[in-house]
N, CA, C and O atoms as a printed pandas DataFrame, in Angstrom:
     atom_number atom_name residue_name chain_id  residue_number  x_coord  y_coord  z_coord
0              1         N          UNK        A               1   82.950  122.267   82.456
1              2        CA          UNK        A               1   84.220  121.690   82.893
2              3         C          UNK        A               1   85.365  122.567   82.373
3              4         O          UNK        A               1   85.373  122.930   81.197
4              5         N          UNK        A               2   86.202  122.867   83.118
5              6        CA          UNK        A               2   87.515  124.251   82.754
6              7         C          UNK        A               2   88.302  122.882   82.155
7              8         O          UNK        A               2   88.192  121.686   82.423
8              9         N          UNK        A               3   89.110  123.604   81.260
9             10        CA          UNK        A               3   90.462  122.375   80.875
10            11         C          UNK        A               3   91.461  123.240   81.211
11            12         O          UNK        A               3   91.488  124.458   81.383
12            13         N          UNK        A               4   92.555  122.079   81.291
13            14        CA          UNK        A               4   93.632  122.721   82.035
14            15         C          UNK        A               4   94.694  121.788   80.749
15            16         O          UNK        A               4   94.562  120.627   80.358
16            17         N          UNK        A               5   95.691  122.808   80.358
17            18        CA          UNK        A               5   97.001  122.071   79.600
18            19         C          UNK        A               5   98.362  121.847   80.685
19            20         O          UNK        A               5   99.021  122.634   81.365
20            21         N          UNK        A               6   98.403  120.623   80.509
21            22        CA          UNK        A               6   99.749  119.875   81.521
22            23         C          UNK        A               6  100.647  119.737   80.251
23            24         O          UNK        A               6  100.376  119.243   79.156
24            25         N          UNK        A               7  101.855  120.347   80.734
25            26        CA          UNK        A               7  103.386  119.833   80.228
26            27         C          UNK        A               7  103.633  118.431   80.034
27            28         O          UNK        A               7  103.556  117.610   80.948
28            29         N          UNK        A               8  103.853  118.227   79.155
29            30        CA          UNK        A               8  104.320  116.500   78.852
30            31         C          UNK        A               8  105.508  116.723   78.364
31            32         O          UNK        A               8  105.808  117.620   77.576
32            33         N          UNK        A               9  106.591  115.465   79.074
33            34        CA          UNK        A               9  108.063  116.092   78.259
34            35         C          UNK        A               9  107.954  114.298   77.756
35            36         O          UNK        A               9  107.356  113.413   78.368
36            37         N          UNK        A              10  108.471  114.213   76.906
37            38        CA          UNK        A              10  108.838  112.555   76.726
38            39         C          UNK        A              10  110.044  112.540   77.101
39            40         O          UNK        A              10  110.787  113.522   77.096
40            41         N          UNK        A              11  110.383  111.231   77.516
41            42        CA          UNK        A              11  111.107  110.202   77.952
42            43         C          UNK        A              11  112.553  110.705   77.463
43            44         O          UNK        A              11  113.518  110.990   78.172
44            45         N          UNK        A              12  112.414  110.747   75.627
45            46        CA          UNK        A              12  113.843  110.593   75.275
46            47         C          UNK        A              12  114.380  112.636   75.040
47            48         O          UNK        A              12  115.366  113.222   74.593
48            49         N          UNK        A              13  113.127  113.024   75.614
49            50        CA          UNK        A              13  114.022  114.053   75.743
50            51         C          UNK        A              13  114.521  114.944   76.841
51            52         O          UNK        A              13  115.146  116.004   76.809
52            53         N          UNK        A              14  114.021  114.137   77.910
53            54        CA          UNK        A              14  114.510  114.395   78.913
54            55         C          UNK        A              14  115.714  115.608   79.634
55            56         O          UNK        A              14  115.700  116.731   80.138
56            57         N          UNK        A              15  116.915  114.276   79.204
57            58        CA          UNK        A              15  118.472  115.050   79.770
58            59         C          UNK        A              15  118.201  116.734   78.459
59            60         O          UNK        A              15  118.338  117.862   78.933
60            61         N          UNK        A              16  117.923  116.590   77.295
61            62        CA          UNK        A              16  118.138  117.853   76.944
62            63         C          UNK        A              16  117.108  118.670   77.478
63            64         O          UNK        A              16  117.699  119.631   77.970
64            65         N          UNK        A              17  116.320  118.760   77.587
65            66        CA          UNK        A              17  114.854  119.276   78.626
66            67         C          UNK        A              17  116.042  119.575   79.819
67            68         O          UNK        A              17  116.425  120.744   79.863
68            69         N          UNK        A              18  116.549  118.789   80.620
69            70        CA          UNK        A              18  116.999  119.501   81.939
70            71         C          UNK        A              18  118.438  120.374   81.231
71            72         O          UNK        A              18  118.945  121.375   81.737
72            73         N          UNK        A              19  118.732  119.941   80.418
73            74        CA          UNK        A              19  120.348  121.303   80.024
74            75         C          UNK        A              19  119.871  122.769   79.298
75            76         O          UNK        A              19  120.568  123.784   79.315
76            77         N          UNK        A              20  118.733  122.675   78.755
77            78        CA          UNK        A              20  117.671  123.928   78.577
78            79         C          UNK        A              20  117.359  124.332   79.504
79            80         O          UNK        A              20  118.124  125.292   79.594
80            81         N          UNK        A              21  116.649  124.351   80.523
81            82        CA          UNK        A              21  116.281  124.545   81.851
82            83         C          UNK        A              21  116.985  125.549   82.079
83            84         O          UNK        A              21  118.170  125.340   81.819
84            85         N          UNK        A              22  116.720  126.755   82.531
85            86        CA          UNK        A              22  117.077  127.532   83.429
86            87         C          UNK        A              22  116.865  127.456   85.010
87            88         O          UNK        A              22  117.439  128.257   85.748
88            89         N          UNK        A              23  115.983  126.418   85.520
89            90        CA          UNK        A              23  115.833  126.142   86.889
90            91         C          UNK        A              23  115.859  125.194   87.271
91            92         O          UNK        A              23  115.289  124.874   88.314
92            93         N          UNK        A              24  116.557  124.393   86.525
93            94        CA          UNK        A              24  116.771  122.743   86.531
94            95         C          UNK        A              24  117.266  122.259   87.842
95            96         O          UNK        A              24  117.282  121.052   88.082
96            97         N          UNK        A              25  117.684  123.170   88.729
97            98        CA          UNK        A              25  117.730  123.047   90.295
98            99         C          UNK        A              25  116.222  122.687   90.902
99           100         O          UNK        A              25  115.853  122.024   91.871
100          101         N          UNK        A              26  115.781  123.164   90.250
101          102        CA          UNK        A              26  113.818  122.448   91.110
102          103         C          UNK        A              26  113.173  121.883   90.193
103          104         O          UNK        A              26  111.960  122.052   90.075
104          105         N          UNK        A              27  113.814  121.182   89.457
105          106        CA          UNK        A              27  113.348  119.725   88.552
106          107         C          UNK        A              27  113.765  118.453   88.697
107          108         O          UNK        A              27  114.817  118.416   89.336
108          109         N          UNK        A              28  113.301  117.207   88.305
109          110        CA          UNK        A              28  113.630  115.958   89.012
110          111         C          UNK        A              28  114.909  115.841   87.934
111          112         O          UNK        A              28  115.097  116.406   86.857
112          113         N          UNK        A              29  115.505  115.114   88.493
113          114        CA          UNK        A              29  116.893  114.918   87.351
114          115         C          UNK        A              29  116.582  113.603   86.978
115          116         O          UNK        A              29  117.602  113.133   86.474
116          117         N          UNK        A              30  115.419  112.541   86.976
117          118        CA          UNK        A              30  115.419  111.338   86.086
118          119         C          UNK        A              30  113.697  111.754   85.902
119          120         O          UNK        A              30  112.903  112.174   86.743
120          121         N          UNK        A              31  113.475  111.375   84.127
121          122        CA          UNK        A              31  112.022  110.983   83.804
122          123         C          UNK        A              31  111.503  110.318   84.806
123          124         O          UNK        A              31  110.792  111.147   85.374
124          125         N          UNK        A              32  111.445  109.547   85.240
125          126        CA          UNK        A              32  110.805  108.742   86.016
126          127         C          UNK        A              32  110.086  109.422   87.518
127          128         O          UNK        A              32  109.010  109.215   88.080
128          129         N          UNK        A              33  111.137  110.223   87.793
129          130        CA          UNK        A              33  110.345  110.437   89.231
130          131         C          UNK        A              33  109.372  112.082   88.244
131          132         O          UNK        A              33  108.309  112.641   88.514
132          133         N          UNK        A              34  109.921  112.218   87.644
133          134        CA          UNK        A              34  109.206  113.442   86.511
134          135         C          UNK        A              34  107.059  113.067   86.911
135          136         O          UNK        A              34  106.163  113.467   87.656
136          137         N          UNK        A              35  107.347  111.851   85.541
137          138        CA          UNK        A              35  106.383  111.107   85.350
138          139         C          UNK        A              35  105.459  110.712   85.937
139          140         O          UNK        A              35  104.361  110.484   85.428
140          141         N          UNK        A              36  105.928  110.479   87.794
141          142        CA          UNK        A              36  105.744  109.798   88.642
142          143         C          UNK        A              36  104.516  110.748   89.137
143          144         O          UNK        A              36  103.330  110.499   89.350
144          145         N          UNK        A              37  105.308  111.966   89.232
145          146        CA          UNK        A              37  104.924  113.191   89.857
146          147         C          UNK        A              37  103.753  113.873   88.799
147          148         O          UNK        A              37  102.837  114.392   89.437
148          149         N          UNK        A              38  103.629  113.955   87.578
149          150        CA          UNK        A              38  102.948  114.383   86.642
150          151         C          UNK        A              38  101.619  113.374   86.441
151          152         O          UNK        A              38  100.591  113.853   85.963
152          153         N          UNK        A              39  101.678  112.026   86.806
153          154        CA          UNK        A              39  100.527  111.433   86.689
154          155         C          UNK        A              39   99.451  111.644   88.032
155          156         O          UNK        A              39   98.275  111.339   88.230
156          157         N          UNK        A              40  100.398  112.257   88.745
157          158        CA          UNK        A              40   99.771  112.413   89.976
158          159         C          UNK        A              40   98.510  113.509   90.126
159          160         O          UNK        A              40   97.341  113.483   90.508
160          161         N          UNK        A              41   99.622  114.654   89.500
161          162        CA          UNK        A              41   99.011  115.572   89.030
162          163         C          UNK        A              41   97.642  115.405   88.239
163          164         O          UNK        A              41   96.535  115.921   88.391
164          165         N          UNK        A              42   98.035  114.692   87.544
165          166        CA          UNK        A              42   96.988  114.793   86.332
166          167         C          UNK        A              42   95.306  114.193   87.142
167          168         O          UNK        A              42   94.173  114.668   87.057
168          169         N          UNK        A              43   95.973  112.689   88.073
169          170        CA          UNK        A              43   94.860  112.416   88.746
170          171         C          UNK        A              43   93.909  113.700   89.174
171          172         O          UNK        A              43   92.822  114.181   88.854
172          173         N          UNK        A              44   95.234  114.012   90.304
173          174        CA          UNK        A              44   94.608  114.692   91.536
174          175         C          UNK        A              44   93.835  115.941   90.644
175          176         O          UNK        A              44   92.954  116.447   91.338
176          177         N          UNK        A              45   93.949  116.626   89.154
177          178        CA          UNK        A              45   93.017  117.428   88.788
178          179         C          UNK        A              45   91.864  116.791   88.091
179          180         O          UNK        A              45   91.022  117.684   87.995
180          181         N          UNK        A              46   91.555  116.063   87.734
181          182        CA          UNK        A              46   90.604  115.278   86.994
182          183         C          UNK        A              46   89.546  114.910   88.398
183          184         O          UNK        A              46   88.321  114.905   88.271
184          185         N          UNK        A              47   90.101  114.673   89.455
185          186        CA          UNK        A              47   89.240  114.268   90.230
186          187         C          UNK        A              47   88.225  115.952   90.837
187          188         O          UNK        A              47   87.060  116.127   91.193
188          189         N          UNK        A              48   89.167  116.677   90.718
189          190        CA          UNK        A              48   88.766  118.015   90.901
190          191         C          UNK        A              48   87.696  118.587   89.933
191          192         O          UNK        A              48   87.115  119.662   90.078
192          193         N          UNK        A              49   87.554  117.833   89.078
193          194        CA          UNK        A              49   86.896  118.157   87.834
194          195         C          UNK        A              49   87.109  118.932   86.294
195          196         O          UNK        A              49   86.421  119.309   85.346
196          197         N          UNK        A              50   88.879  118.885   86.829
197          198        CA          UNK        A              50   89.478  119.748   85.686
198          199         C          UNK        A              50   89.503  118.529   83.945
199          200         O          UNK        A              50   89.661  117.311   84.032
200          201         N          UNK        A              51   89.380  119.008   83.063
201          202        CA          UNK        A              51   89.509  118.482   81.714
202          203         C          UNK        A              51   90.829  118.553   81.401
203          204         O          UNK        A              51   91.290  119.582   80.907
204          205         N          UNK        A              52   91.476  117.631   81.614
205          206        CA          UNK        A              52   92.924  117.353   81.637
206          207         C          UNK        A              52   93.483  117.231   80.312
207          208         O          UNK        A              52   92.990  116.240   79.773
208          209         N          UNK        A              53   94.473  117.946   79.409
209          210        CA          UNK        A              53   94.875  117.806   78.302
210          211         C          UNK        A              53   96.353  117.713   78.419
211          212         O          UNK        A              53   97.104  118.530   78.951
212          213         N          UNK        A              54   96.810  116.018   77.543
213          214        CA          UNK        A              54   98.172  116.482   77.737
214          215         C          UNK        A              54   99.018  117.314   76.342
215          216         O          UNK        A              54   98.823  116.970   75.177
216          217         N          UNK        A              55   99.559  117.960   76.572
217          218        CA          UNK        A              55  100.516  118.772   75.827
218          219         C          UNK        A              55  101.898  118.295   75.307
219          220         O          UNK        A              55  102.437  118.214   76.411
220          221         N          UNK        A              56  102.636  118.008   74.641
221          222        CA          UNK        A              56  103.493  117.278   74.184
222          223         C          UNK        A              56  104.604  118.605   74.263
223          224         O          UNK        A              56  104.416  119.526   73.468
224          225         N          UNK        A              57  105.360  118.660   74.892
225          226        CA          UNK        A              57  106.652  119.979   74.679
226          227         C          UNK        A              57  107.425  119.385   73.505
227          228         O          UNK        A              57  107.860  118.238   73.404
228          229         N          UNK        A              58  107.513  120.462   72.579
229          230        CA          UNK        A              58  108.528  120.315   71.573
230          231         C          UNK        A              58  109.693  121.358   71.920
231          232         O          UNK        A              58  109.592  122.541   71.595
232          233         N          UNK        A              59  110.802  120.849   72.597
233          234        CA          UNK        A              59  111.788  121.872   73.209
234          235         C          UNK        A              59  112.053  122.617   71.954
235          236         O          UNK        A              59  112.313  123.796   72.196
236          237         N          UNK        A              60  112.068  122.385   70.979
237          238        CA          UNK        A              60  112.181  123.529   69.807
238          239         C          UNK        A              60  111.199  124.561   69.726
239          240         O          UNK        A              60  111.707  125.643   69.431
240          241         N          UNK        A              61  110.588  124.576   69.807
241          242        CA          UNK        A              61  109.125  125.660   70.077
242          243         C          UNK        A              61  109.504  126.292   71.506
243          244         O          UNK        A              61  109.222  127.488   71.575
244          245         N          UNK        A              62  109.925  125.891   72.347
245          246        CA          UNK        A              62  109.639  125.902   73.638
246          247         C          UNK        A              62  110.681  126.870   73.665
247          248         O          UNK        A              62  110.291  128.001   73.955
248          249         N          UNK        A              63  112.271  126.702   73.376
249          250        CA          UNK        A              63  113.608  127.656   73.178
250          251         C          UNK        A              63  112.946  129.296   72.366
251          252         O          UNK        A              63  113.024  130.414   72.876
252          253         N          UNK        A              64  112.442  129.012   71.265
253          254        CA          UNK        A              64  111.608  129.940   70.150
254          255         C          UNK        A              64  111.129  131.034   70.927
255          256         O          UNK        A              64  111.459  132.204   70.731
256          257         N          UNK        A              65  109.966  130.445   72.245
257          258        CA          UNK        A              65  109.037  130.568   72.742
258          259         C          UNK        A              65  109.700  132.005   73.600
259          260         O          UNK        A              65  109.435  133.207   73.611
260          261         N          UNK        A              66  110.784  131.028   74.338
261          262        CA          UNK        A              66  111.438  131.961   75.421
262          263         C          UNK        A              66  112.181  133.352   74.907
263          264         O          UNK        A              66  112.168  134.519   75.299
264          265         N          UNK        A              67  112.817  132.656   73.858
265          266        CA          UNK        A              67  113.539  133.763   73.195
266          267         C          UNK        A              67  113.033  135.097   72.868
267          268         O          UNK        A              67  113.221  136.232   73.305
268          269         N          UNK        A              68  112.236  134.498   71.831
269          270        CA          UNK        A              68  111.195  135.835   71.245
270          271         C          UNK        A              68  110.829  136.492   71.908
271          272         O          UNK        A              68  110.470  137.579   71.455
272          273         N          UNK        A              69  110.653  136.162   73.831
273          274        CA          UNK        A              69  110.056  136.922   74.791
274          275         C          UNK        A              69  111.018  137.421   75.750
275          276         O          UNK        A              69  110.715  137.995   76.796
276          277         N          UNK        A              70  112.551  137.102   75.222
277          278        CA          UNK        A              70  113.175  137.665   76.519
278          279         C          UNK        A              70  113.031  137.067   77.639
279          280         O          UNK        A              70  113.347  137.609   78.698
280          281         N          UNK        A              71  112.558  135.921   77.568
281          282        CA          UNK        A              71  112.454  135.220   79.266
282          283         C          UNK        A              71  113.433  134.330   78.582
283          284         O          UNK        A              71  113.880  134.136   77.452
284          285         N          UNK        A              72  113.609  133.690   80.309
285          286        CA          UNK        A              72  114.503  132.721   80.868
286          287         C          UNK        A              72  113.287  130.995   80.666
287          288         O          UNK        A              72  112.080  130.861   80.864
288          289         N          UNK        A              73  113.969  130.354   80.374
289          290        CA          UNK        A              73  113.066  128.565   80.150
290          291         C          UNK        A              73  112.744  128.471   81.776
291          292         O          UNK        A              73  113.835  128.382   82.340
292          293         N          UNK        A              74  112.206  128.463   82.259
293          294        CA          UNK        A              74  111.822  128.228   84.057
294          295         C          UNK        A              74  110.293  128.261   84.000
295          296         O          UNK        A              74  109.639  128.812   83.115
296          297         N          UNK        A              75  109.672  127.418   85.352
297          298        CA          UNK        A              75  108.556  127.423   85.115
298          299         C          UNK        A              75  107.513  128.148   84.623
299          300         O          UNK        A              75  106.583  127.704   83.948
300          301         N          UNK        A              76  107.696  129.343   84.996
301          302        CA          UNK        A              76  106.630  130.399   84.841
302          303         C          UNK        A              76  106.355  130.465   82.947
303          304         O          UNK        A              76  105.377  130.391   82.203
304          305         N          UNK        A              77  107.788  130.639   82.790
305          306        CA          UNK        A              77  107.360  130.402   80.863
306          307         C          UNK        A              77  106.820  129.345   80.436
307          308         O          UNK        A              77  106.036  129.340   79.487
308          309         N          UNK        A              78  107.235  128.137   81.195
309          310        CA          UNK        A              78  107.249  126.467   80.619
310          311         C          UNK        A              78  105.432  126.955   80.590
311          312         O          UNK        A              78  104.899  127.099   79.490
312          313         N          UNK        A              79  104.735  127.143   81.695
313          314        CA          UNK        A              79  103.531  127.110   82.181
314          315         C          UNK        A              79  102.660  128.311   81.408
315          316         O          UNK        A              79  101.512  128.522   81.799
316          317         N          UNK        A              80  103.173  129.033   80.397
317          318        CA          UNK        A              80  102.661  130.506   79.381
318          319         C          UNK        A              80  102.900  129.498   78.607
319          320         O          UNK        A              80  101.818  128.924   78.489
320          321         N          UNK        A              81  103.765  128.893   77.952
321          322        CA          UNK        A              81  104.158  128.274   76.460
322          323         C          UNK        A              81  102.875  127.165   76.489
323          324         O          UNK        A              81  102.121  127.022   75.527
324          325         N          UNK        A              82  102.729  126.242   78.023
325          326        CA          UNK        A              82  101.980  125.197   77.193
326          327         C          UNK        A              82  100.349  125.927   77.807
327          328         O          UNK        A              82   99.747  125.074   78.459
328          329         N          UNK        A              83   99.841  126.815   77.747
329          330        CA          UNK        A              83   98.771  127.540   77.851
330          331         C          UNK        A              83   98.449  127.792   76.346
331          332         O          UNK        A              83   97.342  127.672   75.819
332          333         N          UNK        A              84   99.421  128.101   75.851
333          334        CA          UNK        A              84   99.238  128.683   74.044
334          335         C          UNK        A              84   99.001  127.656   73.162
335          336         O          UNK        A              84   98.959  127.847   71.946
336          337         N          UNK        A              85   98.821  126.436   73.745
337          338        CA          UNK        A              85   98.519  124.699   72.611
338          339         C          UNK        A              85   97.510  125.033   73.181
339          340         O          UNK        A              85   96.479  124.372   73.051
């Protein structure tokens, strides 16, 4: 069974999660439809047979993350950073 690490943002950190964002134009602007969309996810790979792990983002690690590398916070990093948990 492959595992796969999914982004988890919590709830209360949301609004700062989207003012970090560098592409916060193709992100949901409320947790909720976030959430909505991420459990979906999570189904639709588990049924696939993926080993679903959730990942907890600590936007402090996550800023660290980008920095140290010269990238921009946008998916492509979000999706390298939570590969490295």
């Amino acid at each position: 069974m492959t595992k796969v690490n999914l982004a988890y943002y919590r709830e209360k950190d949301w609004k700062r999660f989207i003012a970090l964002a560098d592409d916060k134009e193709n992100l949901h602007d409320k947790w909720k439809d976030w959430h909505k969309s991420f459990l979906k996810l999570k189904k639709d790979m588990i049924s696939q047979g993926f080993e679903v792990m959730d990942i907890v983002i600590d936007l402090d690690e996550l800023e660290i993350f980008c920095k140290i590398r010269g990238i921009k916070n946008n998916a492509k990093a979000r999706s390298q950073f939570v590969q490295t948990k």
